[in-house]
N, C-alpha and C positions, 0 to 999 in steps of 0.2 A: 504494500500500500504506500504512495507517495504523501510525502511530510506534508500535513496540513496546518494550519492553525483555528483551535476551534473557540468559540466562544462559551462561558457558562455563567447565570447568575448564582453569585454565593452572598447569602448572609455574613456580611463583615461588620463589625461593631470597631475594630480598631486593629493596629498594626501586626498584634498579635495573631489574629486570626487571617490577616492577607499573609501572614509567616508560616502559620502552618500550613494553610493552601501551598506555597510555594517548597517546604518542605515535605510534604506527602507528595507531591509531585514528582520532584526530584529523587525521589526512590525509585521510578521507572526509569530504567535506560533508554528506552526509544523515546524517550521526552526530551528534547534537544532544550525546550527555552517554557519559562514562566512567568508571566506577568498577571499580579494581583493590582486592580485600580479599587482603591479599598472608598473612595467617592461615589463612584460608581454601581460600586456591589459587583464588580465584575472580574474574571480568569481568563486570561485568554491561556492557552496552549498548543503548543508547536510541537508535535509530534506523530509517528506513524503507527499509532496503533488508532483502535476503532472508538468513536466519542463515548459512547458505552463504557467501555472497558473505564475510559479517564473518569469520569462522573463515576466511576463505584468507587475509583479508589479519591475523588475530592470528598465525597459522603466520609470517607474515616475520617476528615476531620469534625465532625460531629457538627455542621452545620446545615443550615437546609440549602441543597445546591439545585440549580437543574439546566437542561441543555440548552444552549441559546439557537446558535447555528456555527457554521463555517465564516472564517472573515477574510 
């Protein structure tokens, strides 16, 4: 599958929580890049696995997340 960037909304309350986002993320090797906009409520992610797969593993950090689209 070719490296995409996908969008997801996450409940963020403060920098701690766009930390963990970006840190549960980074446990995947096919995740090349992570950006939390914690203003926003937003993750983007840059990598080649399926948007699925990323949304179960943002859910461990214990927020309500969900799929946006591709950007």
């Amino acid at each position: 599958m070719p490296e995409q960037t996908y969008e997801f909304h996450m409940e963020m309350t403060c920098e701690g929580c766009s930390n963990a986002a970006i840190r549960v993320m980074g446990k995947l090797a096919e995740v090349s890049k992570t950006v939390a906009d914690l203003e926003k409520q937003r993750v983007y992610v840059t990598s080649t696995l399926p948007h699925e797969q990323l949304l179960e593993q943002l859910k461990k950090t214990g927020k309500e997340c969900s799929y946006i689209g591709t950007k």
